[in-house]
C-alpha positions as CSV (number, residue, x, y, z in Angstrom):
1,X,102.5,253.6,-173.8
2,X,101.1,255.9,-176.6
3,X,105.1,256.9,-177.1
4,X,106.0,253.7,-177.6
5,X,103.1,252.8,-179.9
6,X,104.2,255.8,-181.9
7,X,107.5,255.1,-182.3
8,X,106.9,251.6,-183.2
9,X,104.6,252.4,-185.8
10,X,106.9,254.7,-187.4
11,X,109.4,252.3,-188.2
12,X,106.9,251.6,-190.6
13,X,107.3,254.7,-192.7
14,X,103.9,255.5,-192.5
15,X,102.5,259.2,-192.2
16,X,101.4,259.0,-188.5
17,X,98.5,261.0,-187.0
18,X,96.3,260.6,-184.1
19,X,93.2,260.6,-183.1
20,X,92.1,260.9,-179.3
21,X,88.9,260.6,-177.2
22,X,88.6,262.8,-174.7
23,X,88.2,264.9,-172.4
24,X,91.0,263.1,-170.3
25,X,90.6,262.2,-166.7
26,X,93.7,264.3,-165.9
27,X,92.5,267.3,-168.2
28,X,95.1,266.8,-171.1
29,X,93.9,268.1,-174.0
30,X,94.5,266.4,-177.3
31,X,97.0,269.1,-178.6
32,X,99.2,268.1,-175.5
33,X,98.8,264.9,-176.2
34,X,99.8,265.6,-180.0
35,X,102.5,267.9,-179.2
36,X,104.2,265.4,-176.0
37,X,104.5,262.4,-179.2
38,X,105.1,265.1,-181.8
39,X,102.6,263.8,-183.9
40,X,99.8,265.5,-185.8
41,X,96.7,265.3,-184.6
42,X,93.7,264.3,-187.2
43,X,90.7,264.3,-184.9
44,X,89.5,265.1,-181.3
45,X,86.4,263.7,-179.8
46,X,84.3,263.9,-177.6
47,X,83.1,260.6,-175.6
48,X,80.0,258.4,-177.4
49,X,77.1,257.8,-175.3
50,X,76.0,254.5,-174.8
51,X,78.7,253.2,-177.1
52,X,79.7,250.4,-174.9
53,X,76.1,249.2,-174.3
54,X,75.4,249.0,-178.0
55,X,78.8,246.8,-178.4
56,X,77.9,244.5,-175.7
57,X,74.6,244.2,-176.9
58,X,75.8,243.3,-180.7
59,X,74.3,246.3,-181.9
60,X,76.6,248.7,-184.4
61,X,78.4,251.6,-182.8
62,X,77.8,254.8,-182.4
63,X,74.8,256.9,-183.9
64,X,74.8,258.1,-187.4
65,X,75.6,261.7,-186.3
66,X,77.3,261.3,-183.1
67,X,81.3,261.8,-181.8
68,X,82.4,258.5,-183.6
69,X,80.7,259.0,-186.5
70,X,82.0,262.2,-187.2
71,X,85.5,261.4,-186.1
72,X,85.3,258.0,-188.8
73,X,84.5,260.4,-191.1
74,X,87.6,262.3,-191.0
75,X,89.5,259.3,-190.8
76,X,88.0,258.1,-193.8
77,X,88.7,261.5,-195.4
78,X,92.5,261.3,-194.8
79,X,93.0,257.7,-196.1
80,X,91.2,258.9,-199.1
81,X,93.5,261.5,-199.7
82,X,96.9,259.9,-198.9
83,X,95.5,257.0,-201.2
84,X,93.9,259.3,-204.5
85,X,90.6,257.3,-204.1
């Protein structure tokens, strides 16, 4: 599914990279995962604790310094590169 995802979106023309939550159930690591769609990886994390709770409960996601925080944070980081702002 991810390969088709990928593919899809690069019909776009868009700089593709990825970003995966982890670890796996099978054990994959993100570089495998990167490498198998031969596309760069941006950011690896680590499951958020309690993240679906606070959704369902209408509260924001994530904690200020936790996995999803950090990895929106590198996101953020790259579209302000590839955009000059």
């Amino acid at each position: 599914a991810a390969a088709r995802v990928a593919a899809r979106l690069a019909e776009y023309g868009g700089r593709l990279r990825l970003a995966v939550r982890g670890p796996s159930p099978g054990g994959i690591a993100a570089e495998e995962i990167a490498r198998a769609l031969d596309v760069p990886l941006l950011v690896a994390m680590r499951p958020e604790p309690g993240l679906a709770r606070s959704v369902e409960a209408g509260r924001a996601p994530g904690r200020p310094r936790g996995p999803l925080a950090a990895a929106a944070r590198t996101v953020l980081a790259e579209l302000a590169q590839l955009t000059g702002v």
